[in-house]
C-alpha positions in Angstrom: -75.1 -104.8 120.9 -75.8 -108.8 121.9 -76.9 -107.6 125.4 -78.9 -104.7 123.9 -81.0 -107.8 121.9 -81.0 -109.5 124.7 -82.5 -107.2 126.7 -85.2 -106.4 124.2 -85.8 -110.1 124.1 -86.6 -110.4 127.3 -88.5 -107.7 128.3 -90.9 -108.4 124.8 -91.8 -111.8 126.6 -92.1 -110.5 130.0 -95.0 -108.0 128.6 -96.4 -110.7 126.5 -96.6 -113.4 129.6 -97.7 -111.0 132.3 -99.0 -107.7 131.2 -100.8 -107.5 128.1 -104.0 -108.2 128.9 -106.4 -111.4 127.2 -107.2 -110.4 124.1 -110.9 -108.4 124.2 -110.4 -107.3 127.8 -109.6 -102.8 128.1 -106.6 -102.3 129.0 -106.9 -100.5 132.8 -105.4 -97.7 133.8 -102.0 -99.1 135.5 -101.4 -101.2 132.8 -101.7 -98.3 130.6 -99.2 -96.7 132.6 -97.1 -99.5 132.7 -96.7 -100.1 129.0 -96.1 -96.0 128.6 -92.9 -96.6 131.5 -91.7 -99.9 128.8 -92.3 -97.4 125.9 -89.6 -95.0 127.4 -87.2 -97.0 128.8 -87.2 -98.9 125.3 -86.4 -96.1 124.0 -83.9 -94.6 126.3 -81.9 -98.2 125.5 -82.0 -97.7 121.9 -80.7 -94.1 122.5 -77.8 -95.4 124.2 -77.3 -98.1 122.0 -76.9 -96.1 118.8 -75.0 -93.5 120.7 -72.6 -96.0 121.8 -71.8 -97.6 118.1 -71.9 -94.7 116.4 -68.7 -94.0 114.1 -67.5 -91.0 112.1 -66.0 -91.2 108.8 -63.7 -88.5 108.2 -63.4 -87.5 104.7 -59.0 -87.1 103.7 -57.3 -86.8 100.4 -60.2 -89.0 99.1 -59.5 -91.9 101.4 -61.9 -92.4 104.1 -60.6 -93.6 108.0 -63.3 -94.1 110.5 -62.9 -92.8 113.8 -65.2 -93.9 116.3 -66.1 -91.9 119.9 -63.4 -93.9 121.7 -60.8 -92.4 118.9 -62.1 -88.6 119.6 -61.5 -89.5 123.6 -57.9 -90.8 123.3 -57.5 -87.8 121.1 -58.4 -85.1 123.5 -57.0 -86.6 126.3 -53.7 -86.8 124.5 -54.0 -83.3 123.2 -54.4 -82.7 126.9 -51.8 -83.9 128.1 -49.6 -83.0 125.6 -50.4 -79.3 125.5 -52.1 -78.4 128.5 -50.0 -75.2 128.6 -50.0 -74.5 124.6 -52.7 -72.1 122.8 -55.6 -73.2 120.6 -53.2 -73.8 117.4 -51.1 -76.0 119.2 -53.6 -78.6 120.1 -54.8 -79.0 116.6 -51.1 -78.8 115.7 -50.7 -81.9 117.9 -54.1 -83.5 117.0 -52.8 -83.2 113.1 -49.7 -85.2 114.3 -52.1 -88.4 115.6 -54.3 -88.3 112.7 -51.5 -87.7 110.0 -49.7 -91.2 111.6 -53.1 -92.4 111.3 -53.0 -92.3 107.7 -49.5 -93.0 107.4 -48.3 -96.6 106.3 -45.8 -96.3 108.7 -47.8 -96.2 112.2 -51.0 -98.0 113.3 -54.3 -97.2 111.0 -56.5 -96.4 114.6 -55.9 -93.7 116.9 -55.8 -95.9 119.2 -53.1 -97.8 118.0 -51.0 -94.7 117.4 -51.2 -93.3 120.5 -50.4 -96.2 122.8 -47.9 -97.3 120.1 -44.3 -98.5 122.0 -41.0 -99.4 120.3 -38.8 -101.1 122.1 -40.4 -100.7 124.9 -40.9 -97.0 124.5 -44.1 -95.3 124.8 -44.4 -92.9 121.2 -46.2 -90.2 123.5 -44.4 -89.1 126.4 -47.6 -88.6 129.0 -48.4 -92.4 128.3 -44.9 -92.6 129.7 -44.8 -90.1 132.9 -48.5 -91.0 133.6 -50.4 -87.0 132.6 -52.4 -88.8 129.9 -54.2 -90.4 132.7 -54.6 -87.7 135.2 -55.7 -85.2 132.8 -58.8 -83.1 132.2 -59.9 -82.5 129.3 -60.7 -78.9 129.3 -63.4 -77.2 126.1 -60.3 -75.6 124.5 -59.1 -79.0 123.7 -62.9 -80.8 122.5 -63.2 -78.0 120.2 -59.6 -77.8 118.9 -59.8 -81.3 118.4 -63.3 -81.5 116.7 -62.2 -78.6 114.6 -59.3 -81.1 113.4 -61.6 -84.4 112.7 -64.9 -81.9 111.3 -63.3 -79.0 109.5 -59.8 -81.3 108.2 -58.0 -78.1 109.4 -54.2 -79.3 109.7 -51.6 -76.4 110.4 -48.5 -79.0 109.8 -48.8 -80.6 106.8 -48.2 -83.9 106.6 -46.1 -83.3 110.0 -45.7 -87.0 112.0 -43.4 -85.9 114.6 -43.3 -82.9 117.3 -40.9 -82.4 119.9 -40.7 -80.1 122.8 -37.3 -79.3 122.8 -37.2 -77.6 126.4 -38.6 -80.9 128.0 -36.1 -83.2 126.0 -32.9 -84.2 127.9 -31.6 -86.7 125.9 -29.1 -84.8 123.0 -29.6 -88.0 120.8 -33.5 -87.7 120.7 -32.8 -83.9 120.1 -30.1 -85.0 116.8 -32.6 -87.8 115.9 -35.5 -84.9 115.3 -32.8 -82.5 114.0 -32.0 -84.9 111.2 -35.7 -84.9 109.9 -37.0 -82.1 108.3 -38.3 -79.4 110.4 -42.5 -78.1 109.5 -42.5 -75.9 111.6 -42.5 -74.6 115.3 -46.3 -73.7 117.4 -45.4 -72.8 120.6 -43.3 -74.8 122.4 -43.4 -78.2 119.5 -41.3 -78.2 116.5 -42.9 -80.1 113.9 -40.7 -82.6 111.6 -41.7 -84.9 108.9 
């Protein structure tokens, strides 16, 4: 926002000092053209400006959390990543996992901070871990399942914070550490637990 002032500032003096002409004298043609070509550029910065800060509050339970265009990115590409292969219901499924946390005491308050959450040196997701979330493309499916969770508040898990793939997991303790939490339910190939 600083550089957007700055930027303004700037260009205000440079039309003042050198293109605007005496005051009395008609303005010619070129000039006219000129201050047309500031006009739109002006406002093609203050498009991208607003674009760029704008943030969505996302109305929950009566509590409000703010999610910002950054927060809808990490979401989709993590929906991605984490369900390339799974239907239309399991990518809101796993969007309703991030958000739920979201609101949770017991995670970080951003999506952001929930997704690239570690403990003890562990990633929480497990394509931060194997590298997917970066390679990913996010595909429409996934925007739309993922707008229909932050627009619409549609959650099919509850108040679900954990999923699990069971086919992918090869560790038997992560498998009894899910088994001992109470099981949502199961979309595809995630089990939800809360």
């Amino acid at each position: 926002m600083r550089k957007f002032f700055i930027g303004i500032s700037t260009l205000f003096m440079f039309l003042v000092i050198f293109h605007f002409p005496s005051y009395g004298e008609d303005l010619e043609k070129n000039d006219m053209v000129f201050f047309i070509m500031i006009e739109e550029q002006l406002k093609r910065i203050s498009e991208v400006s607003i674009e760029a800060s704008k943030e969505y509050i996302v109305l929950d339970n009566g509590e409000d959390y703010i999610i910002t265009s950054s927060d809808i990115e990490i979401l989709s590409r993590i929906v991605e990543a984490e369900c390339s292969d799974e239907s239309y219901n399991g990518k809101t499924a796993v969007a309703n996992v991030v958000l739920n946390r979201v609101k949770s005491r017991g995670f970080p308050n951003t999506v952001e901070g929930v997704v690239f959450q570690e403990s003890n040196g562990v990633w929480q997701f497990s394509p931060l871990y194997d590298g997917r979330y970066w390679k990913v493309e996010v595909v429409e499916e996934t925007i739309m399942a993922v707008n229909e969770v932050i627009y619409d508040n549609t959650n099919n898990v509850g108040g679900s914070l954990f999923f699990m793939a069971r086919r992918y997991v090869s560790s038997s303790s992560n498998v009894s550490w899910f088994d001992s939490l109470e099981k949502v339910t199961e979309i595809g190939g995630h089990e939800f637990f809360k």
